[in-house]
C-alpha positions, 0 to 999 in steps of 0.5 A: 442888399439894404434893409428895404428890399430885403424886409418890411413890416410884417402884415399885420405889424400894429405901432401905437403912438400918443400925441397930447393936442397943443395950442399949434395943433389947433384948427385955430393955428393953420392960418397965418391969417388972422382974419381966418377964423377957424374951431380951436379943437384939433385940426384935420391937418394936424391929425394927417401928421400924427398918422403920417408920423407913425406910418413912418417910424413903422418903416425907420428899421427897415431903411437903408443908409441915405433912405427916409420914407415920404407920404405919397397918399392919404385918405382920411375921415375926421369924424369927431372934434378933440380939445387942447390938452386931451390926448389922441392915440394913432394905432397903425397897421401894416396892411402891405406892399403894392409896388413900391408904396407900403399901405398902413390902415390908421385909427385914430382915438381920444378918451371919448372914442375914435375921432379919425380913420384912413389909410396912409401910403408911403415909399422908401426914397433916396434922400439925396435923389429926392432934394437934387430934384427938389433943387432943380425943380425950384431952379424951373427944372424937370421933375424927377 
């Protein structure tokens, strides 16, 4: 049986990941419109990322050859604006397993206090079945 119907984290299981804010992570920087004007601190986008990054490496010891992890859903709030250069930490929870998504509660902070919170959902995929009907989806084909 592989690693992912055999195991997953275990309730409760916490990974704690850092990520220095960069010029690319900036609200500034999602536009490739330039007449956009956006804040250059943090943008929520971005923050979604390192949440979703985290999410996913909680799942990598459970995956089986050919298998990757995709976010299915994300909830969040951005409660606070962050600098370039500071330095945010994502705190992931494992909460559990409904079905075939794998539910993580997720707090994200700087050195002024928490600046995010929400919860990400993944499920364990077949990547050669996700990119076939990626590929057919592109060719105007059905869904998987």
């Amino acid at each position: 049986m592989p690693p992912s119907q055999q195991q997953q984290p275990k309730d409760g299981a916490v990974l704690t990941a850092t990520f220095q804010v960069q010029d690319t992570d900036l609200a500034s920087a999602i536009s490739p419109d330039p007449s956009d004007v956006y804040a250059r601190v943090l943008a929520t986008p971005r923050l979604v990322s390192f949440m979703e990054i985290v999410c996913a490496r909680m799942l990598v010891p459970h995956l089986a050859d050919g298998q990757l992890s995709v976010g299915v859903r994300v909830e969040m709030d951005h409660l606070a604006a962050t600098n370039v250069g500071e330095t945010v930490e994502v705190k992931v929870t494992f909460l559990q397993k409904e079905g075939k998504q794998f539910v993580f509660e997720c707090v994200i902070s700087d050195a002024g206090g928490e600046v995010g919170r929400g919860v990400c959902r993944r499920a364990i995929i077949d990547e050669m079945r996700l990119m076939e009907g990626a590929g057919k989806r592109a060719k105007g084909g059905s869904r998987l």
